[in-house]
PDB file of N, CA, C, O and CB in Angstrom:
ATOM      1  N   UNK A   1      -2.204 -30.676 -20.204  1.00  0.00           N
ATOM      2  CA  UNK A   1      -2.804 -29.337 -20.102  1.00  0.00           C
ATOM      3  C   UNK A   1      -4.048 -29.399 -19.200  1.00  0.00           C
ATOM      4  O   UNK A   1      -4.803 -30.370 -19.246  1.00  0.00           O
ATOM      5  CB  UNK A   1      -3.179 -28.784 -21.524  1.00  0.00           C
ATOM      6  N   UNK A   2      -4.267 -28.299 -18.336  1.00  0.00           N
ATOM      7  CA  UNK A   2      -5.544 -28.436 -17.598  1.00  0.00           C
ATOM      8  C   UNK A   2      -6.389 -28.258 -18.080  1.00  0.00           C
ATOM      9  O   UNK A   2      -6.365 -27.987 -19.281  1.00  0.00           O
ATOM     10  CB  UNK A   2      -5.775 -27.887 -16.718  1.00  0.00           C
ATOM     11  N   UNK A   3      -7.651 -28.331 -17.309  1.00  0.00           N
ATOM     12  CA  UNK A   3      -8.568 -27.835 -18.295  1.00  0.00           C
ATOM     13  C   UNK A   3      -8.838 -26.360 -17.465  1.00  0.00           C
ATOM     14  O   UNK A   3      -8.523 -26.065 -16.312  1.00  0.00           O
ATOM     15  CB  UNK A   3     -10.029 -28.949 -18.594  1.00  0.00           C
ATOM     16  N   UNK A   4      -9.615 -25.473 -18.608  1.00  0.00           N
ATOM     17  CA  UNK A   4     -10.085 -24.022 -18.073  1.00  0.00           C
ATOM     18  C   UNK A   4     -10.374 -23.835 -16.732  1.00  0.00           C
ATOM     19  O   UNK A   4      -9.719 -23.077 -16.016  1.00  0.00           O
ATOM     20  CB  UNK A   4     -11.271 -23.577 -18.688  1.00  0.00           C
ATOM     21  N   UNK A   5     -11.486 -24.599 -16.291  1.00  0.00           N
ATOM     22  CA  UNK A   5     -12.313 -24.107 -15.043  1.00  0.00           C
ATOM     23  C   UNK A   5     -11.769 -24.518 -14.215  1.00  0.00           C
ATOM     24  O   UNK A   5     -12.412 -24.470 -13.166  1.00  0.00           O
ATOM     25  CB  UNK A   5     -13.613 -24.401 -14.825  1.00  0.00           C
ATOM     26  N   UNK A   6     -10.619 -25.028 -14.122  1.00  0.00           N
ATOM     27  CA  UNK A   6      -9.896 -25.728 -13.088  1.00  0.00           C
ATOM     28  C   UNK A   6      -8.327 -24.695 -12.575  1.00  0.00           C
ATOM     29  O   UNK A   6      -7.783 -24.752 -11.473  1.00  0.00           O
ATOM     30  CB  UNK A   6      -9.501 -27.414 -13.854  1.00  0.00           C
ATOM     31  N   UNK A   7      -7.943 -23.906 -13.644  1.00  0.00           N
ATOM     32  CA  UNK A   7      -7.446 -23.084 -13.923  1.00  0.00           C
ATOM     33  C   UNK A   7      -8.046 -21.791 -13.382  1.00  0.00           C
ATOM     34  O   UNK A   7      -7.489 -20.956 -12.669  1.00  0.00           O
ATOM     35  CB  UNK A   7      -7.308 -23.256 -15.036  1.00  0.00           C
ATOM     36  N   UNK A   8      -9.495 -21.788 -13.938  1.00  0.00           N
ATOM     37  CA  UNK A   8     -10.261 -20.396 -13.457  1.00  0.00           C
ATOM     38  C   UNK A   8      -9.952 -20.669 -12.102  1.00  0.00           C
ATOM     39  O   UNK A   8      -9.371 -19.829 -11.414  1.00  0.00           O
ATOM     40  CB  UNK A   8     -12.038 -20.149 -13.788  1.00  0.00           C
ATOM     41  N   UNK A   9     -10.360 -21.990 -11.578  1.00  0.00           N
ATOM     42  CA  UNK A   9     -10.804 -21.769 -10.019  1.00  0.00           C
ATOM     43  C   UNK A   9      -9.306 -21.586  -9.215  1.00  0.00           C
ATOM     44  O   UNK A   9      -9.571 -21.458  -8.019  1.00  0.00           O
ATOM     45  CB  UNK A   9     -11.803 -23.313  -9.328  1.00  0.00           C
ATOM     46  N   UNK A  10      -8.309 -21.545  -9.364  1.00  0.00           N
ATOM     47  CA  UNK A  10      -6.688 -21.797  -8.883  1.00  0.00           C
ATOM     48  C   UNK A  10      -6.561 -20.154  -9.006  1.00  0.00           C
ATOM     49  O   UNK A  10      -5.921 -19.545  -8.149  1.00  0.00           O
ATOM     50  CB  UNK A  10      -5.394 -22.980 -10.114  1.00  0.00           C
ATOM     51  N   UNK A  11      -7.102 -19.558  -9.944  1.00  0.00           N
ATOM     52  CA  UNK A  11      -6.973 -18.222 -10.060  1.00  0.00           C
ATOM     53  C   UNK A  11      -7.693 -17.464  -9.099  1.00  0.00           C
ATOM     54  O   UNK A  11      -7.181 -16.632  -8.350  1.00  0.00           O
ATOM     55  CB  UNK A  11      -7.309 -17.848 -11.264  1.00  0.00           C
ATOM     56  N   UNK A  12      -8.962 -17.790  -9.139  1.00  0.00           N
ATOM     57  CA  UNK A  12      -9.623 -17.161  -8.100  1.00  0.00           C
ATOM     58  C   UNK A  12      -9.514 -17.560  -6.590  1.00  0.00           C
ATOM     59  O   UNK A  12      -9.978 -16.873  -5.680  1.00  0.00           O
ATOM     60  CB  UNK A  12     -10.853 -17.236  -8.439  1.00  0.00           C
ATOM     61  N   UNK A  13      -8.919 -18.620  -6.439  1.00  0.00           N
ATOM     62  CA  UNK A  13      -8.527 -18.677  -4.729  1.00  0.00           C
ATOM     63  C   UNK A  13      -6.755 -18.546  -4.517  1.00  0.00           C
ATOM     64  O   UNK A  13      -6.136 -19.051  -3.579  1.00  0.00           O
ATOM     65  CB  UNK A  13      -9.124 -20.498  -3.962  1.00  0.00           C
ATOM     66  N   UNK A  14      -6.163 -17.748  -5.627  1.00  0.00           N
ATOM     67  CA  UNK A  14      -4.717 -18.012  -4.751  1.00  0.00           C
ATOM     68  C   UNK A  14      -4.247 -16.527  -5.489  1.00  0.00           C
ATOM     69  O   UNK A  14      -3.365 -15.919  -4.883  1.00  0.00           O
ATOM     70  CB  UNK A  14      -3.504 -19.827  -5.178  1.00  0.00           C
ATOM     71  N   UNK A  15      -4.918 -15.728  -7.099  1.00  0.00           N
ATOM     72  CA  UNK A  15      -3.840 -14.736  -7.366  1.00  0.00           C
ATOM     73  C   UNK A  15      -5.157 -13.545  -7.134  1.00  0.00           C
ATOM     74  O   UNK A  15      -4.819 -12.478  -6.623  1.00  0.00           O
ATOM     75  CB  UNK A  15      -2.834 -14.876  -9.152  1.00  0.00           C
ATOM     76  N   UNK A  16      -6.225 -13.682  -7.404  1.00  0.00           N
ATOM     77  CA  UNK A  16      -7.361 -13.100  -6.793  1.00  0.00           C
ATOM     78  C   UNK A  16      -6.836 -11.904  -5.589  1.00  0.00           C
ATOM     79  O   UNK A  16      -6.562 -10.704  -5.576  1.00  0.00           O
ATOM     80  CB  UNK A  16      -8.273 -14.399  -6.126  1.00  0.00           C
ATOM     81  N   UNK A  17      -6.902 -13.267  -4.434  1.00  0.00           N
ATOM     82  CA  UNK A  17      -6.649 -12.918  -2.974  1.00  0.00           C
ATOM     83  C   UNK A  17      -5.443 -11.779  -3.072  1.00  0.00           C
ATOM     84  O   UNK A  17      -5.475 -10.610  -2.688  1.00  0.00           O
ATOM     85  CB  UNK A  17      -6.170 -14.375  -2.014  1.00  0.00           C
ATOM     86  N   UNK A  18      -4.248 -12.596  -3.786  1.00  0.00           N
ATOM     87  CA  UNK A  18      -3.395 -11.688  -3.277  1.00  0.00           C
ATOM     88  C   UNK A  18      -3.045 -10.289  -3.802  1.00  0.00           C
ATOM     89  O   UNK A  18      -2.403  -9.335  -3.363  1.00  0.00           O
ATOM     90  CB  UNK A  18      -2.407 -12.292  -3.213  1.00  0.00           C
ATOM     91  N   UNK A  19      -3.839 -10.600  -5.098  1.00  0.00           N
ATOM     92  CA  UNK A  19      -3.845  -8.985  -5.765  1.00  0.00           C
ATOM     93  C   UNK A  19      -4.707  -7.699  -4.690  1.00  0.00           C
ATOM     94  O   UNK A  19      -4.331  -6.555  -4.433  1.00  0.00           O
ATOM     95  CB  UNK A  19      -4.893  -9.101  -7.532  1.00  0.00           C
ATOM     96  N   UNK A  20      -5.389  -8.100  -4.444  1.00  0.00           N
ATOM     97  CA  UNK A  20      -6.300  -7.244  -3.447  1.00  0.00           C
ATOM     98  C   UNK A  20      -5.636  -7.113  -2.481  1.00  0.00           C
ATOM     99  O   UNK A  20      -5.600  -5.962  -2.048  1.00  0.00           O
ATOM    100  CB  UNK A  20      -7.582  -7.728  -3.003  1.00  0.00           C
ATOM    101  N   UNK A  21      -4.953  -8.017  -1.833  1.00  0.00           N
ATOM    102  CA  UNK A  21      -3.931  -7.616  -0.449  1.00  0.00           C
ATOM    103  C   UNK A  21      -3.393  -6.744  -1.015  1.00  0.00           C
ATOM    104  O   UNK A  21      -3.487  -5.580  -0.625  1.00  0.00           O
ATOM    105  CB  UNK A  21      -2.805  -8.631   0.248  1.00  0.00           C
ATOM    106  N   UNK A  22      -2.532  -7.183  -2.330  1.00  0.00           N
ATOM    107  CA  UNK A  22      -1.246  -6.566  -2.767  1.00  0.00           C
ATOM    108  C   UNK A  22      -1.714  -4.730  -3.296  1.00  0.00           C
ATOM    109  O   UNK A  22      -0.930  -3.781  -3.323  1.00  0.00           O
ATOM    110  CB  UNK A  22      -0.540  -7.724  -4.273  1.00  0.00           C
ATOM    111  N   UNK A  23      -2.405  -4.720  -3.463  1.00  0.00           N
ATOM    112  CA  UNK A  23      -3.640  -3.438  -3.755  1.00  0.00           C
ATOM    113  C   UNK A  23      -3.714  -2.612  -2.360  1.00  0.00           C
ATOM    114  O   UNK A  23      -3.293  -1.470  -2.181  1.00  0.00           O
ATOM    115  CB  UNK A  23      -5.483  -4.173  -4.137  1.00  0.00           C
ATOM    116  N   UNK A  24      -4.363  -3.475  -1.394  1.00  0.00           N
ATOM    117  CA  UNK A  24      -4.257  -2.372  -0.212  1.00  0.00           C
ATOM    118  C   UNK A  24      -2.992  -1.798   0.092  1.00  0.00           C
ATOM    119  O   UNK A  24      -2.701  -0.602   0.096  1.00  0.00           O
ATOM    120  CB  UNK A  24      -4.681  -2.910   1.073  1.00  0.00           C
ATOM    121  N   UNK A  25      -2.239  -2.826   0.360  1.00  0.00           N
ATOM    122  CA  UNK A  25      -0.414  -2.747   1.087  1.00  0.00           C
ATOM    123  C   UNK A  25      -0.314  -1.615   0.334  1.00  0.00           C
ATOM    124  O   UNK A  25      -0.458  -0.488   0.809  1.00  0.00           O
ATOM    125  CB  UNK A  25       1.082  -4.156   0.707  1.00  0.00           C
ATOM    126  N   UNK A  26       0.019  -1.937  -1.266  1.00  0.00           N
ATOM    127  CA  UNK A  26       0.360  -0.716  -1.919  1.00  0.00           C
ATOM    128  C   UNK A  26      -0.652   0.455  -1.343  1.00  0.00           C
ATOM    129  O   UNK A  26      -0.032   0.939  -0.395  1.00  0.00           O
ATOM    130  CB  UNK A  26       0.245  -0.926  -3.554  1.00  0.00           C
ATOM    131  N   UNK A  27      -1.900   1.129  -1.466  1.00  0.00           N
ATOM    132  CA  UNK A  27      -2.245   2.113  -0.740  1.00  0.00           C
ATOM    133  C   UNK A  27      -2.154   2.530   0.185  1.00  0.00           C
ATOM    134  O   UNK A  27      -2.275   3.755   0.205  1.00  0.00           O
ATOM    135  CB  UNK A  27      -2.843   2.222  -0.691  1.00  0.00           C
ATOM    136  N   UNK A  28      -1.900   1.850   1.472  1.00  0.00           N
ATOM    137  CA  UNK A  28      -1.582   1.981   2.460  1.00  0.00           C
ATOM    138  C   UNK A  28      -0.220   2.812   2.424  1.00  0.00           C
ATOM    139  O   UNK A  28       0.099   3.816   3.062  1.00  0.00           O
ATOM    140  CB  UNK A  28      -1.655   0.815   2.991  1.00  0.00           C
ATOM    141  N   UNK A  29       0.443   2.108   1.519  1.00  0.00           N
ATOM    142  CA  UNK A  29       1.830   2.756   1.558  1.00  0.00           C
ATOM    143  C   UNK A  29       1.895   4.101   1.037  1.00  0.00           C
ATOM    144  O   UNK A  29       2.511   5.058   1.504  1.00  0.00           O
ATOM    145  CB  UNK A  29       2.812   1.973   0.799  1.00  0.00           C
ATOM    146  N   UNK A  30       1.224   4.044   0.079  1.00  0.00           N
ATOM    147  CA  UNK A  30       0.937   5.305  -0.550  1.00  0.00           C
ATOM    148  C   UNK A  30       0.200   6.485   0.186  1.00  0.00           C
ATOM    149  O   UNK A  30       0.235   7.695  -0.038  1.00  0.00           O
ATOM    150  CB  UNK A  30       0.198   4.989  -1.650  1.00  0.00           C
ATOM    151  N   UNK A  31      -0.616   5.610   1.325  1.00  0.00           N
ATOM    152  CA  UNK A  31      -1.180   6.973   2.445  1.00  0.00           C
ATOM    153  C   UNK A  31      -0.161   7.502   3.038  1.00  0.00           C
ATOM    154  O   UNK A  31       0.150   8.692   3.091  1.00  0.00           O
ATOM    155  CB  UNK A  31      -2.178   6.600   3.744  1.00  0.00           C
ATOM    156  N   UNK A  32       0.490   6.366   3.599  1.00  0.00           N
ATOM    157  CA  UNK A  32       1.957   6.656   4.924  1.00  0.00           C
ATOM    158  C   UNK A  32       3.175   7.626   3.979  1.00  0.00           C
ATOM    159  O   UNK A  32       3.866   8.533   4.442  1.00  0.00           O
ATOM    160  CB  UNK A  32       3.041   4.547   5.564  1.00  0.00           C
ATOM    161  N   UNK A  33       3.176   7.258   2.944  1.00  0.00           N
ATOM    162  CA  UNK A  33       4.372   8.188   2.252  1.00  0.00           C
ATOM    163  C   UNK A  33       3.439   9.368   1.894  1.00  0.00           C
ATOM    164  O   UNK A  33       4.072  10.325   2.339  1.00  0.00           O
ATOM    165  CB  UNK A  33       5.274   7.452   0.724  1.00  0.00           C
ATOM    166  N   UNK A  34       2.542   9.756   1.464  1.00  0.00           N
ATOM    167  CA  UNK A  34       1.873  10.762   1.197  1.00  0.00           C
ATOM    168  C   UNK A  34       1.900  12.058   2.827  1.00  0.00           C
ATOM    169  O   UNK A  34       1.980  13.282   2.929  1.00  0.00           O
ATOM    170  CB  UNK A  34       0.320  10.001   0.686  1.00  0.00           C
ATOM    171  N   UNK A  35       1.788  10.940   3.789  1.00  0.00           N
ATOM    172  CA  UNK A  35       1.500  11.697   4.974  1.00  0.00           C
ATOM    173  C   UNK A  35       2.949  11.976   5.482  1.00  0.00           C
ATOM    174  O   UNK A  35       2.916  12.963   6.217  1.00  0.00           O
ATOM    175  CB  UNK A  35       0.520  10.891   6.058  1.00  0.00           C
ATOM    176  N   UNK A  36       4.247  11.452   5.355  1.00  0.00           N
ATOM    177  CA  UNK A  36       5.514  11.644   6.030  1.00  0.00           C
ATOM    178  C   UNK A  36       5.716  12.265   5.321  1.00  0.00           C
ATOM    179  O   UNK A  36       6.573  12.970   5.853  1.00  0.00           O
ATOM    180  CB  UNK A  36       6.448  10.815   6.360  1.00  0.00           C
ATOM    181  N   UNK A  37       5.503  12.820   3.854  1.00  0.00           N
ATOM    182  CA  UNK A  37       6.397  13.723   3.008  1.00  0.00           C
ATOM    183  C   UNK A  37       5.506  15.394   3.321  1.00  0.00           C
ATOM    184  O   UNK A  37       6.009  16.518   3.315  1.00  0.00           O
ATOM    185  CB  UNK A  37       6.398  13.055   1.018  1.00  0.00           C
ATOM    186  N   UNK A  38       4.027  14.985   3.579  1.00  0.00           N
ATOM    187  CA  UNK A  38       3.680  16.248   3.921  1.00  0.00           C
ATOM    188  C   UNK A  38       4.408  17.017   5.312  1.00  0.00           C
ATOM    189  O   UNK A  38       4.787  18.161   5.559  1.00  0.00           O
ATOM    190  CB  UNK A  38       2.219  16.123   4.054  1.00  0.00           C
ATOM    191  N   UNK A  39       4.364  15.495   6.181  1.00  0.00           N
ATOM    192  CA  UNK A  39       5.009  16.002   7.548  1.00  0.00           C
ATOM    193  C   UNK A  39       6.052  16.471   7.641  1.00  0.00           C
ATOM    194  O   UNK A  39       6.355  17.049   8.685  1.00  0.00           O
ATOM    195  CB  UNK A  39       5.159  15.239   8.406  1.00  0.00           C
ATOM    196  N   UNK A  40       7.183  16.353   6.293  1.00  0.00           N
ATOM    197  CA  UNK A  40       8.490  16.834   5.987  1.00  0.00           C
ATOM    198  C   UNK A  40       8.513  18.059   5.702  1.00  0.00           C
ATOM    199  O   UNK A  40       9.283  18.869   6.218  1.00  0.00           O
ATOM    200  CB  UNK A  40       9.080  16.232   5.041  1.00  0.00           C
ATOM    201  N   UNK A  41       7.637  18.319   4.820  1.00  0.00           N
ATOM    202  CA  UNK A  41       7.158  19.461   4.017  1.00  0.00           C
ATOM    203  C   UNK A  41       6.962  20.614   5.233  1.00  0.00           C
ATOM    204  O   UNK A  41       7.675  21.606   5.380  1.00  0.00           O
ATOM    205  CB  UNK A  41       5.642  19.055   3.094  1.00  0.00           C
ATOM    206  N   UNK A  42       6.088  20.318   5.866  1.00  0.00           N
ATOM    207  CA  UNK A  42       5.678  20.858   7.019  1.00  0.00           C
ATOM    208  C   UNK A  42       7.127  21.337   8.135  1.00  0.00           C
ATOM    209  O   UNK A  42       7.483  22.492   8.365  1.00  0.00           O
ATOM    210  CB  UNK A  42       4.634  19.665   7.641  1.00  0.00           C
ATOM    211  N   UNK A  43       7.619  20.341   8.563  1.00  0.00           N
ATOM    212  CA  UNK A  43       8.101  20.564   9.284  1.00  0.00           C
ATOM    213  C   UNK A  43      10.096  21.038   8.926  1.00  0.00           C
ATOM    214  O   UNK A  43      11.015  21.020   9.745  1.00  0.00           O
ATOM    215  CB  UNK A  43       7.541  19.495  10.014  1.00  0.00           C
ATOM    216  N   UNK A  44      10.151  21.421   7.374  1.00  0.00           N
ATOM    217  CA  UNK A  44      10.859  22.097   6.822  1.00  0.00           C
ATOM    218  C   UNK A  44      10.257  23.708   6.602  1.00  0.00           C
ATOM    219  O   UNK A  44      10.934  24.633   6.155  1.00  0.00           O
ATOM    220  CB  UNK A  44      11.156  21.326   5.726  1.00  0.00           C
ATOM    221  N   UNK A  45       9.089  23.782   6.948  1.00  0.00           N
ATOM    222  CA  UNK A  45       8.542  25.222   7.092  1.00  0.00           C
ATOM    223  C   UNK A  45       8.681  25.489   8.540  1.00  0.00           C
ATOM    224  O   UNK A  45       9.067  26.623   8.822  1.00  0.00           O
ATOM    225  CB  UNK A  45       6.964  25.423   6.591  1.00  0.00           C
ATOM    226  N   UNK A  46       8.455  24.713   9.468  1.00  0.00           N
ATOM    227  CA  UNK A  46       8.224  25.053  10.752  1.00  0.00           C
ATOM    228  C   UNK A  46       8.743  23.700  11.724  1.00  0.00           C
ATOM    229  O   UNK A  46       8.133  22.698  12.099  1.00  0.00           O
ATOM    230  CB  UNK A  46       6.607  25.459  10.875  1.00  0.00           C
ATOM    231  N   UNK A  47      10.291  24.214  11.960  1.00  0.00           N
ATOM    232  CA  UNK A  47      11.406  23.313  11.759  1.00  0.00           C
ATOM    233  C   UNK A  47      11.008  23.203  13.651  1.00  0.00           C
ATOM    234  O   UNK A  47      11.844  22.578  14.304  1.00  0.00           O
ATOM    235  CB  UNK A  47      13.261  24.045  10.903  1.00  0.00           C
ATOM    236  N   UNK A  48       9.784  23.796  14.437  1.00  0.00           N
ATOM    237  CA  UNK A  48       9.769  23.078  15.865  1.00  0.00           C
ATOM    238  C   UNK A  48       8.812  21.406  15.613  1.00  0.00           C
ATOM    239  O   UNK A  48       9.033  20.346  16.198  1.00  0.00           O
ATOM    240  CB  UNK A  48       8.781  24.371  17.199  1.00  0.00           C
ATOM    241  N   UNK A  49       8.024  21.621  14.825  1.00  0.00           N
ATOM    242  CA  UNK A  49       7.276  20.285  14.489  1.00  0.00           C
ATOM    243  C   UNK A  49       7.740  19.097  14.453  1.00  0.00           C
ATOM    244  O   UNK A  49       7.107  18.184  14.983  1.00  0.00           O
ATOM    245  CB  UNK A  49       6.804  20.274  13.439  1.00  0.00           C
ATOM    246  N   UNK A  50       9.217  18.825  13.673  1.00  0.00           N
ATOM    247  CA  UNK A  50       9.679  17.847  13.524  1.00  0.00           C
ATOM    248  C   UNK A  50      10.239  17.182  14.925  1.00  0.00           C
ATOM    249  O   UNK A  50      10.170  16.030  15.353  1.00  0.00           O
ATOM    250  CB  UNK A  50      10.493  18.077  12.540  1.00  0.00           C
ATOM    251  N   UNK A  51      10.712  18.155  15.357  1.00  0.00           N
ATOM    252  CA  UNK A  51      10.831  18.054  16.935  1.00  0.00           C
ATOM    253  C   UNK A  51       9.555  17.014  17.764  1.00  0.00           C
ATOM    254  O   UNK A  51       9.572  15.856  18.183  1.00  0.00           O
ATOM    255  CB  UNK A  51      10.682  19.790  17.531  1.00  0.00           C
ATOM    256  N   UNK A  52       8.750  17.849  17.737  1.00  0.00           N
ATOM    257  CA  UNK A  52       7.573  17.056  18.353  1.00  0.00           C
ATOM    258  C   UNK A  52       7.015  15.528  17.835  1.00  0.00           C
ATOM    259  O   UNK A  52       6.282  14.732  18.422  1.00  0.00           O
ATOM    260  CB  UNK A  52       6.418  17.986  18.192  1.00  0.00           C
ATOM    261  N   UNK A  53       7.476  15.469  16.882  1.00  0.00           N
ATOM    262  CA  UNK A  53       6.992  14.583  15.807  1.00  0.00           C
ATOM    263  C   UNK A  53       8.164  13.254  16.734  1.00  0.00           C
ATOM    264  O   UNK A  53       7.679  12.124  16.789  1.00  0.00           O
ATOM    265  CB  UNK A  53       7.395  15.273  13.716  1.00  0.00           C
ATOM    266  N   UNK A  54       8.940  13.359  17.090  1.00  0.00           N
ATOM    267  CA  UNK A  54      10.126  12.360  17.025  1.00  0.00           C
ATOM    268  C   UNK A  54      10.391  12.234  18.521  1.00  0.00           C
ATOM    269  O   UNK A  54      11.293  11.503  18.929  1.00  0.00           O
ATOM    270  CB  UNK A  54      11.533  12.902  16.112  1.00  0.00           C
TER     271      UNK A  54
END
């Protein structure tokens, strides 16, 4: 068995890091789908937009 602080420290340089990546990515994604579904939205009201869009 390890010991704690050796454990703490494996945590903080390897699942730390990637939770916070894994945190942005996810928002990020969540901007880009937030913004293509408005642009859908949109351009199912005002069906020349999508046009321009593409």
């Amino acid at each position: 068995m390890t010991p704690v602080s050796e454990f703490t420290d494996t945590y903080e340089e390897t699942v730390k890091p990637l939770m916070i990546v894994s945190s942005r990515i996810y928002e990020t994604r969540a901007f880009w789908f937030q913004s293509a579904s408005t642009a859908f939205r949109d351009s199912t009201e005002r069906p020349g937009l999508l046009f321009s869009l593409t």
